[in-house]
VMD Tcl script that draws the C-alpha trace (Angstrom):
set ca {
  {40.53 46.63 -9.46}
  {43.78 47.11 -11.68}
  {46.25 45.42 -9.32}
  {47.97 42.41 -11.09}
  {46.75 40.49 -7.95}
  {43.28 40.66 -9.30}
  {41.74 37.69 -10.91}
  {38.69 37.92 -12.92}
  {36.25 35.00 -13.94}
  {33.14 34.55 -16.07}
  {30.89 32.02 -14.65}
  {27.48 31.23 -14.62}
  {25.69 31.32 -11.28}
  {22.19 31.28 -10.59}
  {20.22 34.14 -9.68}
  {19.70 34.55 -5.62}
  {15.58 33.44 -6.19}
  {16.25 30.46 -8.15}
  {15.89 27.05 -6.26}
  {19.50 26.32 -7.52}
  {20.50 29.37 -5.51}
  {19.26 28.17 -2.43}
  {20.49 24.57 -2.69}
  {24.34 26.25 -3.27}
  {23.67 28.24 -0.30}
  {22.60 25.60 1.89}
  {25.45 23.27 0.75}
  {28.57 25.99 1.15}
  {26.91 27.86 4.06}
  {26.88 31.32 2.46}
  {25.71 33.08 0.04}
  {27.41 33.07 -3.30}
  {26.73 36.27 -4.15}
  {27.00 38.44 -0.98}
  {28.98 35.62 0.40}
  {26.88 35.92 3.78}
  {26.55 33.06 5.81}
  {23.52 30.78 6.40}
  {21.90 29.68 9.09}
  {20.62 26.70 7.72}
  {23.50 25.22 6.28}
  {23.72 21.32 5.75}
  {26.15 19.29 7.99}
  {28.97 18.90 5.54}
  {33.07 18.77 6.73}
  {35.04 21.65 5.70}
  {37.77 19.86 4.32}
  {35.16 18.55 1.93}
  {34.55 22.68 0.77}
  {38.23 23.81 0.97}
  {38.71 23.94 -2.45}
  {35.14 25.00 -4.18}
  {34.28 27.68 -1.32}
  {37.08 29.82 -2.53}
  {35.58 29.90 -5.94}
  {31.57 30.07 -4.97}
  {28.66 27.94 -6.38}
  {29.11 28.51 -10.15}
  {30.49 26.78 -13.45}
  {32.98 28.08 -14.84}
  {32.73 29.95 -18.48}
  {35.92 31.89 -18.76}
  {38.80 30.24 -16.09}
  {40.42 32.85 -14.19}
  {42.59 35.31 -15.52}
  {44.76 38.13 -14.29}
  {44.28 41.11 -16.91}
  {46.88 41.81 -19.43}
  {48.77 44.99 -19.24}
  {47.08 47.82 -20.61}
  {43.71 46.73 -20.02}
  {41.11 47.86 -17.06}
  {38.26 46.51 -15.69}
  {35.71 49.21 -17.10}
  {36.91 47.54 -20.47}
  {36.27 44.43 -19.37}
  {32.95 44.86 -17.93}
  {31.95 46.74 -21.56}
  {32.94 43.90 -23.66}
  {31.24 41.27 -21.11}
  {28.28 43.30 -21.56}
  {28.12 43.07 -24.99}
  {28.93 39.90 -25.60}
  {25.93 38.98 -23.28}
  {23.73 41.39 -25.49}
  {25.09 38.84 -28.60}
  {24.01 35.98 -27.21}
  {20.53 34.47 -25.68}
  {19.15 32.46 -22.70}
  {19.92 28.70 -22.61}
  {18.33 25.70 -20.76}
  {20.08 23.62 -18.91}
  {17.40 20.97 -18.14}
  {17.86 19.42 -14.71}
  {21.53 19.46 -12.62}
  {22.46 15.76 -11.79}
  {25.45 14.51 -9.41}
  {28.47 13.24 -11.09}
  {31.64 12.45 -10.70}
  {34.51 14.50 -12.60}
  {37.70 13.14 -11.80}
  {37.86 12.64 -8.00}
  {35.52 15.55 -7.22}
  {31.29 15.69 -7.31}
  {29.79 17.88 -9.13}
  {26.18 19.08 -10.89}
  {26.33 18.24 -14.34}
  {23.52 18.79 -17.20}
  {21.09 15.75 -17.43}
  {21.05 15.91 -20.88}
  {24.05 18.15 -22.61}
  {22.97 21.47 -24.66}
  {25.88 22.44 -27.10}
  {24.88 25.84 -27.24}
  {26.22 26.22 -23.84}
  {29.35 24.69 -25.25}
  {29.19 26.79 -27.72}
  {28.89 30.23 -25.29}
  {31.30 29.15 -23.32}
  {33.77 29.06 -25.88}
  {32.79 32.75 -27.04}
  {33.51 33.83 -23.77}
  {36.93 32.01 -23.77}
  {38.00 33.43 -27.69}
  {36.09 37.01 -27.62}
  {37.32 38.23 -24.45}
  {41.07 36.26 -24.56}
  {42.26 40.11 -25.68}
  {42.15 40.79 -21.90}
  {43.80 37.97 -20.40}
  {47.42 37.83 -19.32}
  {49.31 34.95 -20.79}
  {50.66 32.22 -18.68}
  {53.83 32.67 -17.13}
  {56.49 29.45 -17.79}
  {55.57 28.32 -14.24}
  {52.18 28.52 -14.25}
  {52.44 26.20 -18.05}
  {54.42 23.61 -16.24}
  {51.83 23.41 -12.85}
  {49.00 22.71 -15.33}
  {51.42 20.32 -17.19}
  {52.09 18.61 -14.22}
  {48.30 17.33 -14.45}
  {48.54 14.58 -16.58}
  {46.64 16.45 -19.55}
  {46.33 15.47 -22.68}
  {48.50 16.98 -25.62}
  {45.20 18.82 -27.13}
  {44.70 19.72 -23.95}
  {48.60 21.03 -23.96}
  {47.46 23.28 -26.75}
  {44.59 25.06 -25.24}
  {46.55 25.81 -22.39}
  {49.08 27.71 -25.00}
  {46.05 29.23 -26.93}
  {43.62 30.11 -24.21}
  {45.77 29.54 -20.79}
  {43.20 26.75 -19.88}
  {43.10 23.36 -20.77}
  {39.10 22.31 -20.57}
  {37.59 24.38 -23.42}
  {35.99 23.82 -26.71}
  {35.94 20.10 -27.29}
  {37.17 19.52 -23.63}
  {34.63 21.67 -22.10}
  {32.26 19.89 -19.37}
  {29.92 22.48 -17.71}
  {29.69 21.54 -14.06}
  {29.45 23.02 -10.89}
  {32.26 21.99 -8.64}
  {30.20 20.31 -5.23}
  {33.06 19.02 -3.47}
  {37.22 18.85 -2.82}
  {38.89 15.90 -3.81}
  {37.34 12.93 -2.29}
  {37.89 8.66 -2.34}
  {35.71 6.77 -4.82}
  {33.78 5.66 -1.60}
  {33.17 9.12 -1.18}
  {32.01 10.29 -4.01}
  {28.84 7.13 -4.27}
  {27.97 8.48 -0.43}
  {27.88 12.01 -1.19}
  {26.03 11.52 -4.59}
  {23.05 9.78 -2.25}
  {23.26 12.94 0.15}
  {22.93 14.96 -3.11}
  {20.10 13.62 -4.15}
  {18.51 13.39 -0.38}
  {19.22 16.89 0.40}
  {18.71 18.32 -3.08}
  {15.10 16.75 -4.16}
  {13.52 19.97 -3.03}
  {15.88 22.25 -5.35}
  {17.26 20.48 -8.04}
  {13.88 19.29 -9.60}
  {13.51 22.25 -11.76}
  {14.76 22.80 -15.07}
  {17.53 25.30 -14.89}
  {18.21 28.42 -17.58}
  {21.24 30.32 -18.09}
  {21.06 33.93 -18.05}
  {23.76 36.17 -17.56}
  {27.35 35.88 -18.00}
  {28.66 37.06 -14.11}
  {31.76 38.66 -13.90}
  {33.64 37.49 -11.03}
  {36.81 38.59 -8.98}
  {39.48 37.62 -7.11}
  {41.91 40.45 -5.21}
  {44.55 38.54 -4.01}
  {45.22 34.66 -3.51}
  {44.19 34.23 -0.09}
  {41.01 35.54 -0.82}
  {37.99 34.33 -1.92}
  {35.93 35.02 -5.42}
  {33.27 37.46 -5.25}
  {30.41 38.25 -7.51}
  {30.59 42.03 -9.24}
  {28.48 42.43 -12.02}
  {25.87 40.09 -13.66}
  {25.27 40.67 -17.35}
  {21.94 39.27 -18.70}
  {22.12 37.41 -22.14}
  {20.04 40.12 -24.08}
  {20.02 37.92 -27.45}
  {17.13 36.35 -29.35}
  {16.78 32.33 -30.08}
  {17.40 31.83 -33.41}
}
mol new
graphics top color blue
foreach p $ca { graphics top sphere $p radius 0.5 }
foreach p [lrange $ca 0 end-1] q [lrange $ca 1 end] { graphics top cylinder $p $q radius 0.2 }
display resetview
């Protein structure tokens, strides 16, 4: 995958046997990581999924990236790997529903900032392979309404929601009306009390990619966090 098409990602995303798994696959209609689709699927408008079904069930770690020149995907891969080797499992306690903005999301009942704290490492140790921002791409993000910190991570790190602006979340939703998000929350919580009771853990870093625009994210390699709790 060298083609300057290619986006890569490092996201967390739960492991096909977790009851977080099956709660993602049930609410997109596929399966994140094979992206097959589900039988079972809950009754949910597509216009509601536009947006987060091109990217998967996941929370984002590393924001996409197209690789800078010079740099391949083996190299990529190695140095995912070993920064998962570096670093150790994390709970995430229980998923809630929340608003972010105008979307829903799962957020951490109770915030860990170790996970803040990995996420960043992923951002700073691996920013050696991302392509900077073209002008264009600066302005479009500009264009958001972000704040002027926020300005300065997209210089440094080509994203504007990491270190102290980081929020791990799973994006549920597309942009919806405030009435929207309250009714979905509840449908959440009905749907979800068989799968989102469980305390959730963190354990690989997974590597995902992108091959052109108009198509979706896939999963290709999942790196287990190797490291000991300190």
């Amino acid at each position: 995958m060298s083609n300057q098409q290619h986006r890569y990602a490092i996201y967390f995303s739960p492991r096909t046997d977790e009851p977080l798994a099956e709660f993602g696959r049930r609410w997109f209609g596929f399966d994140t990581e094979t992206r097959a689709a589900v039988e079972d699927a809950w009754p949910i408008p597509t216009g509601f999924l536009r947006t987060p079904r091109r990217y998967g069930f996941h929370a984002t770690l590393k924001a996409p990236f197209r690789l800078r020149k010079g740099r391949t995907p083996e190299q990529l891969m190695q140095a995912v790997q070993e920064l998962a080797a570096t670093h150790a499992p994390l709970p995430l306690g229980t998923l809630v529903p929340k608003e972010l903005g105008s979307f829903l999301t799962l957020q951490q009942s109770l915030s860990n900032p170790a996970v803040n704290d990995l996420a960043f490492a992923c951002v700073r140790d691996l920013d050696t392979f991302r392509q900077p921002l073209t002008e264009e791409e600066q302005d479009a993000i500009f264009g958001k309404g972000i704040s002027r910190r926020q300005k300065g991570n997209v210089y440094t790190w080509g994203y504007p929601y990491v270190g102290e602006d980081y929020i791990f979340h799973m994006t549920l939703t597309s942009i919806l009306a405030p009435h929207e998000i309250g009714e979905w929350r509840q449908k959440v919580l009905q749907w979800g009390l068989e799968y989102l009771g469980e305390p959730v853990m963190l354990r690989d870093l997974c590597v995902f990619a992108q091959p052109s625009p108009e198509e979706p994210f896939r999963l290709i390699e999942r790196f287990p966090l190797r490291g000991e709790n300190t």
